[in-house]
C-alpha positions as CSV (number, residue, x, y, z in Angstrom):
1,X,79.1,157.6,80.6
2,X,78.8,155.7,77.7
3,X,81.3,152.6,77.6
4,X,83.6,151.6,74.7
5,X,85.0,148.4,73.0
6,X,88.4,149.7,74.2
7,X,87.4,150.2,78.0
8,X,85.5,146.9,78.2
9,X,88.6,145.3,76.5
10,X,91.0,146.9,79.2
11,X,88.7,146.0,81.7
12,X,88.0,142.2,80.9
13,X,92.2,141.9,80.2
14,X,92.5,143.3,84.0
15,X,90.3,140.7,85.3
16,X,91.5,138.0,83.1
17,X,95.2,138.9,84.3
18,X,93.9,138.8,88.1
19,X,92.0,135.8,87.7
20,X,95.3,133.9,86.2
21,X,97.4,135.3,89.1
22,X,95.1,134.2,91.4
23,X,95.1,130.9,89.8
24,X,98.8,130.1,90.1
25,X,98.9,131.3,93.5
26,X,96.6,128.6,94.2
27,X,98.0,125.9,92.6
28,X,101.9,126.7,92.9
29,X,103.2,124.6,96.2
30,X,104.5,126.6,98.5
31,X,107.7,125.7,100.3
32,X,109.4,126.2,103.6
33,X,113.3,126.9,103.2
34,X,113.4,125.5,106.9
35,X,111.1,122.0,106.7
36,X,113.3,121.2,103.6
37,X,116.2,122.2,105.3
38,X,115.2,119.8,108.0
39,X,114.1,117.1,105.9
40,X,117.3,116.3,104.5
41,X,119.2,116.2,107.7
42,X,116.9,114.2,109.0
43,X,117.9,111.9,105.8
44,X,121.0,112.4,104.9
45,X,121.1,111.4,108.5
46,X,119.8,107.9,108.9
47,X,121.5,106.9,105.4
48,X,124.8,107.9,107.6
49,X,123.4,106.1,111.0
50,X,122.6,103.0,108.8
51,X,126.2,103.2,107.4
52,X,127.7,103.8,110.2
53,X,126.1,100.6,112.0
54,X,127.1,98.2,108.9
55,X,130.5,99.6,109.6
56,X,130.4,99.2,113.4
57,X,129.1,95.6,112.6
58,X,131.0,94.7,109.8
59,X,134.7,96.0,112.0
60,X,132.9,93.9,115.2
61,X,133.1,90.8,112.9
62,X,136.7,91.1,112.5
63,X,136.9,92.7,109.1
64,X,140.0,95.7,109.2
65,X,138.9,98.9,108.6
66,X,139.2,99.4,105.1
67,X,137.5,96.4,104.6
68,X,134.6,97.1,106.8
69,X,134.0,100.6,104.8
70,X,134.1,98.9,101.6
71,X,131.1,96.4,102.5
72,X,129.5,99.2,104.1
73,X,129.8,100.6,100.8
74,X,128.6,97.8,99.0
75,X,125.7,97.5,101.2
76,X,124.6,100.9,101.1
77,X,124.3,100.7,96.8
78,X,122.6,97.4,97.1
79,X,119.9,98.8,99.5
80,X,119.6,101.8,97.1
81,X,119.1,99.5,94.0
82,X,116.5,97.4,95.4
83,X,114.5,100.5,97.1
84,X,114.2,101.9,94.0
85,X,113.6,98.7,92.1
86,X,110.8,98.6,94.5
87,X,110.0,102.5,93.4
88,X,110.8,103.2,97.3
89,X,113.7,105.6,96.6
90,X,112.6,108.0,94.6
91,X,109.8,109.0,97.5
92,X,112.6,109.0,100.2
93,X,114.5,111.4,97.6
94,X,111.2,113.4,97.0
95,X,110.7,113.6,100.5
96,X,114.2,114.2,102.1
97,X,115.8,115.8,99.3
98,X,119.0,116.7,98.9
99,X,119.5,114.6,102.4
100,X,119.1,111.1,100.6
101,X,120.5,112.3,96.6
102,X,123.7,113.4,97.9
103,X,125.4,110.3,99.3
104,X,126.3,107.2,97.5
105,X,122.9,105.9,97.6
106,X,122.0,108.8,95.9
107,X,124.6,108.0,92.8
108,X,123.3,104.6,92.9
109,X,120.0,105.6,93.0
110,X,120.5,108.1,89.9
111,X,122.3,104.7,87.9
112,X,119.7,102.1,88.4
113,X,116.5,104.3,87.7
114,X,117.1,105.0,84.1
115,X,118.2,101.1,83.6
116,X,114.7,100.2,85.8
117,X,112.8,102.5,83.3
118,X,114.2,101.6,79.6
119,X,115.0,97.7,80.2
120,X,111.9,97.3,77.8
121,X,113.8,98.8,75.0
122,X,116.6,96.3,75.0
123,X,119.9,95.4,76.4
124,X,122.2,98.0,74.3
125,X,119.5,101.0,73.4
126,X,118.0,100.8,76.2
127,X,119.9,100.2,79.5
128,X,123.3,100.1,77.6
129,X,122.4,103.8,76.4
130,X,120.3,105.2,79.3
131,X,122.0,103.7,82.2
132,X,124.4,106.8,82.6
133,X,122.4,109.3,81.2
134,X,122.1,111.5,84.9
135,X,125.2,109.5,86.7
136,X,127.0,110.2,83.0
137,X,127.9,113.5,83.8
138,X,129.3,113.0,87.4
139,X,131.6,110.2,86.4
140,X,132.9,112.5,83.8
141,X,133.3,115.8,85.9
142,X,135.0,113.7,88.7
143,X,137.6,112.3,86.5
144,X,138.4,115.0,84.4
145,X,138.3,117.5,87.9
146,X,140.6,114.9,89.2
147,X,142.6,114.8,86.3
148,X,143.4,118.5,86.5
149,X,144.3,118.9,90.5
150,X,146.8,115.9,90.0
151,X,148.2,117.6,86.7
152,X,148.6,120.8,89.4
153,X,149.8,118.6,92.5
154,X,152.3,117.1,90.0
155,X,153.3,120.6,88.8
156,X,153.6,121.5,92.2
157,X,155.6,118.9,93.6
158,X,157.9,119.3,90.4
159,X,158.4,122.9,91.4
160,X,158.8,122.6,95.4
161,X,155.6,124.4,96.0
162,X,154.3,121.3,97.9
């Protein structure tokens, strides 16, 4: 059988085309649904412990109960700021996932990075204009989300359907 330029072609495109698969199998990670899943409880979990034990603190100093969750607030953003000053946070959040992006130290987290990472480009073009650029978004969505459900609530109210 003698061989053609089209068959060796065909041939050499089939084991170029194998060779690639075989090549992104090897090098794509591989994740478990489950680990992740248990990753970010286990996060999202001691971000809530540690809050709740500045707020057990904070109401065992005296402070009233709004009080006490506002600190803990406070507290909770200044930790987050200064882990990821000290580029800390972003290997808990790479780690734990969605278990340490989703609660406030998470929004604090996603504020101070992009000021951390353009302060070198100035005051106003740099952290004045990058500061917001991920947190941006949420801050607008939340208020103009709000906006809309009080607009209903009020048209609700107005008509005695609440």
């Amino acid at each position: 059988m003698r061989l053609t330029r089209e068959t060796t072609t065909k041939e050499d495109k089939a084991k170029q085309q194998q060779d690639y698969n075989d090549y992104v199998k090897q090098v794509t990670p591989t994740h478990s649904l489950w680990a992740n899943m248990a990753k970010a409880f286990l996060v999202g979990g001691i971000i809530c412990c540690l809050g709740q034990i500045i707020l057990n603190v904070a109401g065992g100093m005296g402070l009233d109960k709004e009080t006490a969750g506002a600190w803990t607030s406070l507290l909770l953003v200044l930790l987050s700021v200064l882990l990821t000053g000290m580029n800390l946070y972003p290997s808990v959040a790479s780690w734990g996932g969605a278990g340490a992006l989703v609660p406030i130290t998470g929004f604090a987290n996603s504020v101070a990075a992009p000021a951390i990472e353009f302060q070198k480009e100035g005051q106003v073009f740099g952290i004045g204009c990058k500061i917001f650029t991920i947190a941006g978004p949420v801050i607008l969505y939340g208020i103009f989300t709000s906006w809309v459900l009080g607009l209903g609530y009020w048209i609700g109210k107005s008509f005695g359907w609440f």
